[in-house]
N, C-alpha and C positions, 0 to 999 in steps of 0.2 A: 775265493774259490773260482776255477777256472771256469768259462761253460762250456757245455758239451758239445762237439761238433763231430758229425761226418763226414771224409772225403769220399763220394761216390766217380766210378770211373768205368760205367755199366750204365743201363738200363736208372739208378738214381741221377743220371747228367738229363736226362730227359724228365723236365720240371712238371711235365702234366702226368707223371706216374705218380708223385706225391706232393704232400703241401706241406712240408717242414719247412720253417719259416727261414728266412735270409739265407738267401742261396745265391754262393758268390765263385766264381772263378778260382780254381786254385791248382795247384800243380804240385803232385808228388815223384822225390827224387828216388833215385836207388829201387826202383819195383817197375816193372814189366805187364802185361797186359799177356794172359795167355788159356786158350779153351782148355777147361780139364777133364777129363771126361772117368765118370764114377761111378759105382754101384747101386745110387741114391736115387737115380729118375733114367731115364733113354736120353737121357739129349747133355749136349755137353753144357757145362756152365763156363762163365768167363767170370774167371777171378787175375788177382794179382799177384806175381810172385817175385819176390829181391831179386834186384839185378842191379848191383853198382852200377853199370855203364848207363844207366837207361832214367827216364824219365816222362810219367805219364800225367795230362790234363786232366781235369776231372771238376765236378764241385763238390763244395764245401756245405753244409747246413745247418741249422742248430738242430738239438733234440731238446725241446721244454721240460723242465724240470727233470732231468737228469733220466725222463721214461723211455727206456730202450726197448721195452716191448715190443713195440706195435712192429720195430725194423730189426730186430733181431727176429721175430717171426718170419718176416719179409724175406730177409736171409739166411733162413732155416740152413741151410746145408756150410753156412762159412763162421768161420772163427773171425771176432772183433778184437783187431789188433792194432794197440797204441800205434800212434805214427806221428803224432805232433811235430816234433823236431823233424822230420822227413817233408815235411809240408809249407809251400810258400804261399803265403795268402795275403789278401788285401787287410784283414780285420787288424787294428791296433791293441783291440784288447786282449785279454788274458782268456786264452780257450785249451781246453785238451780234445786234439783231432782221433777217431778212431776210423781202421780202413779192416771192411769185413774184406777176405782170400779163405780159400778151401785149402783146407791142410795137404801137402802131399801125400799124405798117409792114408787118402781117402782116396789119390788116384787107380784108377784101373789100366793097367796096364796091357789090357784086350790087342789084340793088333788091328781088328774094326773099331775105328772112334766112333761112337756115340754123332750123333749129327749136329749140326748149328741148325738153330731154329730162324729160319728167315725173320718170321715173325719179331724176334727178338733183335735181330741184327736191326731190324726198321725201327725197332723204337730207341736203340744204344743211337744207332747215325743222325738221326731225327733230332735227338739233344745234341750230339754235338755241333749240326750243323746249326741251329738254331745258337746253340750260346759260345762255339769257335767260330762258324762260319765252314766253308767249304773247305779251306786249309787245315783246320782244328779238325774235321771229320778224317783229313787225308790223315796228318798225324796217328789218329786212331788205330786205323790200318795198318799204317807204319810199325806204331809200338803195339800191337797182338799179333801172335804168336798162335801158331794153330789152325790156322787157314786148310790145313791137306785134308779136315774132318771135308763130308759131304753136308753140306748145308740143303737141309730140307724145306722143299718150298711149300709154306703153310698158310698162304699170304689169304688162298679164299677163304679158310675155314682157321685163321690164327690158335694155334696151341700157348702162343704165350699171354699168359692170366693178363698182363697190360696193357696189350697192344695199342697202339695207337692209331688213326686212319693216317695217312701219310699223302703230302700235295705228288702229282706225277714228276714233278721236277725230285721230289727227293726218292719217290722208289727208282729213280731213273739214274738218280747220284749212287745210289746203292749197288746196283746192279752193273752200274760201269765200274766201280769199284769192287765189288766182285769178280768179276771178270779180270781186271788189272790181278790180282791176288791168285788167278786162275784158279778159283773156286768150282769145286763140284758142284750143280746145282742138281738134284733127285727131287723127286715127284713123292706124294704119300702115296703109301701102297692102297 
């Protein structure tokens, strides 16, 4: 029997949000990185959606004893959708990978998007700079999709449940890359 693994490509790349055990570099092909913004909360989420040309970093983790619980909570709002074969990884053994994404069926099609939550963008860059480096972060940027939302800065009073503290060199990496994407940045009211 396979084990169970997740590819995260969000906010799970950043290792101090959770401790699911062996977390390893891995790279999903055919799927895109894009904010969607829906019915379900104010702020947009970043999920994954197919895209032949495209190809997103991420990692990899196990789930112990097959309990999907705790991160199907986690990702309340997205469907876990096999991805195995879509997936290249370091591990030589026998695993089944899955990658949670938000149905299109759930998007809102509003002509105001929903905001990006700073908060969150710090803790998504924050993992990837720590397990790509600075180039893997740029990547990031590169493959999401979504950038024209206003990203609200929540950074004194964090809205996102995981926040992490962040050294000035990376909210500093954040916000020049921000700005590179020519990101809206808005104030909370």
């Amino acid at each position: 029997m396979a084990d169970p693994y997740f590819f995260g490509y969000g906010s799970l790349v950043n290792l101090a949000t959770h401790d699911f055990p062996d977390p390893r570099p891995a790279t999903l092909k055919g799927w895109r990185r894009v904010w969607r913004h829906t019915d379900m909360r104010p702020v947009a989420f970043l999920t994954a959606i197919p895209d032949a040309a495209s190809e997103i970093e991420g990692m990899i983790a196990h789930v112990p004893d097959d309990d999907w619980a705790a991160l199907d909570e986690r990702e309340w709002a997205y469907n876990r959708v096999p991805a195995t074969q879509s997936i290249s990884h370091p591990l030589t053994r026998d695993v089944d990978i899955a990658v949670y994404a938000v149905p299109k069926d759930r998007e809102n099609d509003a002509p105001n998007h929903h905001p990006l939550l700073l908060s969150y963008i710090d803790v998504v860059v924050q993992g990837y700079l720590r397990a790509f480096g600075s180039d893997g972060a740029d990547r990031f940027f590169a493959t999401t999709d979504g950038w024209e939302a206003p990203v609200l800065n929540d950074r004194a009073e964090p809205r996102y449940p995981r926040h992490q503290q962040l050294k000035r060199v990376e909210t500093d990496f954040v916000d020049s890359r921000l700005q590179r994407v020519s990101a809206k940045i808005v104030q909370p009211a």
